[in-house]
N, C-alpha and C positions, 0 to 999 in steps of 0.2 A: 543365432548364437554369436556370429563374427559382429551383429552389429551391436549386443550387446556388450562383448567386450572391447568392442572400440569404446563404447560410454564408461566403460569402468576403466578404464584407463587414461581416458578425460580425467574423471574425477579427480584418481589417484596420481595424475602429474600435476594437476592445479595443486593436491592439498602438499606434497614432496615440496614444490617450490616455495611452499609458505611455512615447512617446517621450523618449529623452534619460534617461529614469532607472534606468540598467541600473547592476546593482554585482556584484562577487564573489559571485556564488552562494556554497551551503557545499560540504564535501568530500565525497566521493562515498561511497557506503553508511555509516552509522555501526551502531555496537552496542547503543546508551544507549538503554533503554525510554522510549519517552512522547518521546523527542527531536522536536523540530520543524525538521528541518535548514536552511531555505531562511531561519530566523528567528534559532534560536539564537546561531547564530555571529558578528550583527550588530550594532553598537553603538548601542545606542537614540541617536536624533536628541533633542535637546534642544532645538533651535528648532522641532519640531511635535510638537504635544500625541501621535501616534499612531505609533508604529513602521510603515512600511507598505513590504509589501515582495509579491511573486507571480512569476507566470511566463506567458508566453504560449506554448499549444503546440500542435505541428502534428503528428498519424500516420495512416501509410498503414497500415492493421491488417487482420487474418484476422480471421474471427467466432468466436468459440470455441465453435459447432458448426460444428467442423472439415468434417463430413463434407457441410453445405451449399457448402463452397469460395468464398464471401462475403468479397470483400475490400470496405472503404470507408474514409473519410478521418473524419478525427476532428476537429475544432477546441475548443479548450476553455482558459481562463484562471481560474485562479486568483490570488484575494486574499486576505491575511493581513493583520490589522491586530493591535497590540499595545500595550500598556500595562504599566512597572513603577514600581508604589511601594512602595519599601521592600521588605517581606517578601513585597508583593502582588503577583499579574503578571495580567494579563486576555490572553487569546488569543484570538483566532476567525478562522475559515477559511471564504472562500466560493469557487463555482468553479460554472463556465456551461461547457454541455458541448454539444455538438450531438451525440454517440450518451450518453444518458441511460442505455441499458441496461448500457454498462459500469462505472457507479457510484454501487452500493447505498448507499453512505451517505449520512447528510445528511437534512435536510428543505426541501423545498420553498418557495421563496420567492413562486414565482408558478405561474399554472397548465402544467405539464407537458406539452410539446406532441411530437409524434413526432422532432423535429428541435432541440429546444432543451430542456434543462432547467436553472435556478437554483437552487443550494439553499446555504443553510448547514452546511455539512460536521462542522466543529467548533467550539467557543465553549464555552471552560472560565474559571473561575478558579481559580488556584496561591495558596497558601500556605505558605510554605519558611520552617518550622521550624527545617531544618539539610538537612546537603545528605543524611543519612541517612532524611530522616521530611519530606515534603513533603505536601499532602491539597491534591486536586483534584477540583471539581462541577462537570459541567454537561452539554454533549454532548460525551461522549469517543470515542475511535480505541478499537475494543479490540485488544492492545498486540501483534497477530503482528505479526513480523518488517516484512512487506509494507505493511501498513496504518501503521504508525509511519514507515517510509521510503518511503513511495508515490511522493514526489514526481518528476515525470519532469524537472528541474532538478539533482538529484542523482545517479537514479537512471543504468546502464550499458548497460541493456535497452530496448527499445522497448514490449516489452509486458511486461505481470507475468506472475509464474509461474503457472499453471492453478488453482494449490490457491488462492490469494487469492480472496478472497470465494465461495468455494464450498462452505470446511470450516467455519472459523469462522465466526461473524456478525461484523460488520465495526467498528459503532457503538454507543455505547448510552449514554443517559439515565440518570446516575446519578454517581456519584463512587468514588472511587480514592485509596489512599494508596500512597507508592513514594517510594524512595533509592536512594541509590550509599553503600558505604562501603569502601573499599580499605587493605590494609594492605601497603607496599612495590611490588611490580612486581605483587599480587593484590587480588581486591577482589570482590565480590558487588553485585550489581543487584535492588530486588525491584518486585512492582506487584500490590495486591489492591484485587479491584473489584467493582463490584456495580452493577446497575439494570436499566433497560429496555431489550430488543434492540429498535433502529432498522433491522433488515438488513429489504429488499425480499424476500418468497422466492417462487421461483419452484415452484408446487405442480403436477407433473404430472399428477398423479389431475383434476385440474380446469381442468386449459391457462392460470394466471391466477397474476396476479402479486398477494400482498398483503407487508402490513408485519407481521414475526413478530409481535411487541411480547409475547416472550417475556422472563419474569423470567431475569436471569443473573447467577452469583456466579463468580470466579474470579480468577485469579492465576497470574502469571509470573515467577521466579526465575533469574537468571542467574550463573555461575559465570563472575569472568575469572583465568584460570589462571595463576601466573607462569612464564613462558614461557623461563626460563632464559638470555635474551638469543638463543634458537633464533628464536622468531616473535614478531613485534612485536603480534600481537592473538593471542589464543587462547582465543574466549568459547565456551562452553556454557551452552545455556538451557534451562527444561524448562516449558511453557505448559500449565496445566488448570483447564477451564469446566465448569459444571455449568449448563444451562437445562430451565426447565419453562416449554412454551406455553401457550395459553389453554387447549386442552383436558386439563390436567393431567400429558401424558405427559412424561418427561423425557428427554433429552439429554445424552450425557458426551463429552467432547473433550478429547484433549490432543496436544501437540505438540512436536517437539526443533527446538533448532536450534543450526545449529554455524558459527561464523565465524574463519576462519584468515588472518593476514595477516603475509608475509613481504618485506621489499624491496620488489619490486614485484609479486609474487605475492600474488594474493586467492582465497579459497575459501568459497563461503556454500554452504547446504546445511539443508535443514528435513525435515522429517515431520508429517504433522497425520494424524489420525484421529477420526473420529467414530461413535459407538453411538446410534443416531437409534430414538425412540419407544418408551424400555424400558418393558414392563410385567412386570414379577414377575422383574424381574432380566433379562428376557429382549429383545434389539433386534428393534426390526422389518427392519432393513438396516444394513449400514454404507456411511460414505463416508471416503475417504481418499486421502492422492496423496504426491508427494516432489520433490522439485529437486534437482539439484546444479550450481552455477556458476562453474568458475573466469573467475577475470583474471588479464589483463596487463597494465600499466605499459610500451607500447613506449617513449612517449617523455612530458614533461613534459604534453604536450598530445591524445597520444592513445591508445587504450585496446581492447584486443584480449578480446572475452569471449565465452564459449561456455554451453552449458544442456541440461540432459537434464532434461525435466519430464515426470511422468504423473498424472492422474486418474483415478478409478474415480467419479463419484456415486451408484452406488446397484449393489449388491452384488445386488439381484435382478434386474439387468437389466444386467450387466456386459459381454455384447458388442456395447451401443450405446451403455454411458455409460463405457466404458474409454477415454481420450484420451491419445497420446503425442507430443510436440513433442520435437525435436531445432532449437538453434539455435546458428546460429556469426554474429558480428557485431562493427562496429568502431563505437566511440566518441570522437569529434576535437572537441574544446572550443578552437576558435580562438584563443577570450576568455573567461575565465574564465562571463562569462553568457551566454553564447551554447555550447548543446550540438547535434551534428550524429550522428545517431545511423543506421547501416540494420543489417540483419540477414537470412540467409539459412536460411528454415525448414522443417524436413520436417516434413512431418504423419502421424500415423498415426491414422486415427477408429477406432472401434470395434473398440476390441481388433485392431486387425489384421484385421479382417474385411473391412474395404476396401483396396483399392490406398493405398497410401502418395503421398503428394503435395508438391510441394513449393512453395513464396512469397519473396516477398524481403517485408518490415517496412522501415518508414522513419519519423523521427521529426524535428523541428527545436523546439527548447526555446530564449527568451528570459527569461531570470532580470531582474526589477526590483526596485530599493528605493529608495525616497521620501523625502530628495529624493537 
């Protein structure tokens, strides 16, 4: 009881201190690699030196080892602070989480405790040559779908899809260059990167969590198709990593992803795969999984969305690490920053090896920007 209301009292002094400065979130899922939605959209302040803008959020969440039936409460607030001059932009993202275990990225600000953790997420600087040829250093998002739109301010779901942070590594120390260049109602997205993986992994041969601080080089390519005035979004993307860890074996991953948007009709949809520990050409396992999510648009304010996700993590042990979610859920944004999210979820652990199960998900998001 006392350690729950230490967390609610976290909560409730993060969301006190940001009273009064709520504004327009941004719009709900985007397609733009590298986008920062809760920032982008927002017209830097000119009477404070720092663009400052976050969310305060609250979810009732399943564990994603499904097959323990572990539901708990989440509390967690994110900060974004920003800077542009001229061609220059500086970004960085911090966020205080009371379940730590659901987010690998970031480094640690203070010391890690079972119930709280701080860290610095991201903190780049931009240099925008043109809007074709942009070059970015520092601690980057590596650029899935998820990880670029993670934000639960934007986001339609209560929880992410199974594949996020499972297939890919999430963050990494290094830098990136990437554009947009469109030609009529089409256009192309691209992002090559390179440095040090920041992802936490979790090594089952040893029950223990370290930090990969695997070298990675890779790159994301996106095709936006013109759409003939049929669909108003019609992006295809195609994601591929190459990593070598400290013990020299390598790593291949790539991944599709497809986003369709008509009236009020939305359709996102990924694939990730990974060939984990090749020697001589050959994997020691693979991991891999897939989504598909339509939405609705019932009304200006609220938002009808559904999900068929599955995971495999490791293809030598596939009927304990096969995981299937089915989720149907509404999203009601009152006021533009303020999002009210539940969701109704079937579980299937281990391949279907256990009885199917089923949870309800619940989320409540305040969107802030300063002043």
């Amino acid at each position: 009881m006392k350690k729950y209301l230490q967390i609610k009292m976290f909560s409730l002094c993060l969301a006190a201190a940001t009273a009064g400065l709520a504004q327009a979130p941004a719009s709900s899922e985007s397609v733009q690699p590298q986008e920062v939605p809760p920032i982008q959209e927002i017209s830097p302040n000119r009477s404070f030196p720092l663009d400052v803008a976050g969310y305060v959020d609250f979810r009732y969440l399943n564990d994603d080892a499904f097959q323990q039936h572990n539901f708990f409460r989440q509390y967690s607030a994110s900060l974004f602070l920003s800077k542009t001059i001229g061609r220059w932009r500086f970004h960085s993202e911090f966020n205080a989480d009371t379940a730590p275990e659901l987010d690998s990225d970031g480094i640690h600000l203070i010391r890690p405790r079972p119930s709280l953790s701080v860290k610095l997420d991201s903190a780049f600087l931009n240099y925008n040559i043109r809007d074709w040829l942009q070059v970015q250093t520092g601690l980057l998002f590596i650029p899935t779908y998820w990880r670029t739109h993670r934000y639960q301010s934007t986001t339609l779901t209560v929880d992410e899809p199974m594949i996020d942070q499972n297939i890919f590594p999430t963050a990494l120390k290094g830098g990136a260059l990437y554009g947009d260049k469109y030609w009529g109602e089409g256009g192309v997205s691209y992002m090559l990167y390179g440095g040090v993986d920041q992802q936490s992994d979790f090594r089952e041969t040893t029950q223990t969590v370290v930090t990969e601080g695997a070298h990675v080089i890779g790159g994301k390519f996106a095709v936006h198709l013109p759409s003939r005035e049929f669909f108003s979004t019609f992006d295809v993307a195609f994601h591929r990593l190459h990593q070598v860890d400290r013990g020299g074996k390598p790593d291949e991953m790539y991944g599709v992803e497809l986003q369709l948007r008509k009236s009020r009709f939305e359709v996102l949809g990924e694939f990730d795969h990974a060939s984990l520990d090749l020697v001589n050409g050959v994997r020691s396992h693979i991991r891999q999984g897939y989504y598909v999510q339509p939405s609705y648009r019932i009304t200006p304010k609220l938002f009808a969305v559904v999900r068929y996700d599955r995971l495999n993590r490791n293809s030598f042990y596939a009927d304990q690490n096969s995981l299937a979610r089915q989720s149907a859920g509404l999203t009601y944004r009152p006021i533009p920053s303020v999002s009210l999210k539940i969701e109704a979820d079937r579980y299937e652990p281990q391949a279907g090896r256990l009885p199917a199960y089923y949870g309800v998900t619940a989320g409540a998001v305040w969107f802030f920007h300063l002043p």
